[in-house]
N, C-alpha and C positions, 0 to 999 in steps of 0.2 A: 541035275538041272534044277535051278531054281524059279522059282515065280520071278515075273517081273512086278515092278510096281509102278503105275503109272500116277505122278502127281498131275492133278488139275489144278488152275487156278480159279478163283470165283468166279470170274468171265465167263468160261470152256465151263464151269458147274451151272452155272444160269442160263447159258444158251441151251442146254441138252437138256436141262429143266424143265424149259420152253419147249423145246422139241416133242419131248414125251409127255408132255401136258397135252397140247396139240393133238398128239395124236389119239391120247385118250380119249379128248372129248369128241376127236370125230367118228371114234369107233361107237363110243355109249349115243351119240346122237342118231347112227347110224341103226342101234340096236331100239331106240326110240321108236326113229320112223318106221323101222320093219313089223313092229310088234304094234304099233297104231293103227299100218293098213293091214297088219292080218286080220284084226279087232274089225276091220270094218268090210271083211270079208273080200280082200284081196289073196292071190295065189301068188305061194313065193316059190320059186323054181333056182337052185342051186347050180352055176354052170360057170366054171374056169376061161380063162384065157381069151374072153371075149371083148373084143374093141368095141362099146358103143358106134365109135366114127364109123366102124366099117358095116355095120351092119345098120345104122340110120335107116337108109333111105328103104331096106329092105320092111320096118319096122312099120316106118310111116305107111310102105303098101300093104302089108298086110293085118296091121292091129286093128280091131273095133273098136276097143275101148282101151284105156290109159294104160301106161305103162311107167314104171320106176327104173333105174340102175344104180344100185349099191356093190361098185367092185363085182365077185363074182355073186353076187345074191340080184337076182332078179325079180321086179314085184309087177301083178299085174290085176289088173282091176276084177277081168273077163273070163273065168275059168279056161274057157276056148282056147282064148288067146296062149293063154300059160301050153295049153296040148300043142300048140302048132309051133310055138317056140322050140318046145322039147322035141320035139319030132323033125324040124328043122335044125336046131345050133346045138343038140346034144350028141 
């Protein structure tokens, strides 16, 4: 069985360009802000497959102080707050 080879055109090469550029910069921005609010002594709590939507209103009753969401990386201003998240949605 042989390789295939797939021709692009510069179009299809400049759109994926784009695409992967994109996504670069929203990962290293990502990796920006996380390491900004660590610096300013923020909790960062690691946790999969969680809906902001769904867990909102939960968030607003029970956080004291501020909170981030980056995908699954969670930031939180409040130590506490990081324990009772973890205790909760972990």
């Amino acid at each position: 069985m042989q390789d295939e080879v797939v021709v692009m055109d510069a179009d299809m090469a400049d759109e994926l360009s784009r695409i992967l550029q994109a996504e670069i910069d929203r990962e290293f921005i990502t990796m920006v802000r996380v390491n900004q609010l660590l610096s300013d002594g923020w909790t960062k709590v690691e946790v999969s497959d969680i809906d902001p939507d769904d867990i909102g209103p939960w968030l607003q009753e029970n956080m004291q102080g501020d909170w981030r969401a980056f995908v699954s990386c969670w930031m939180f201003e409040l130590a506490d707050d990081a324990t009772l998240f973890i205790l909760r949605w972990s």
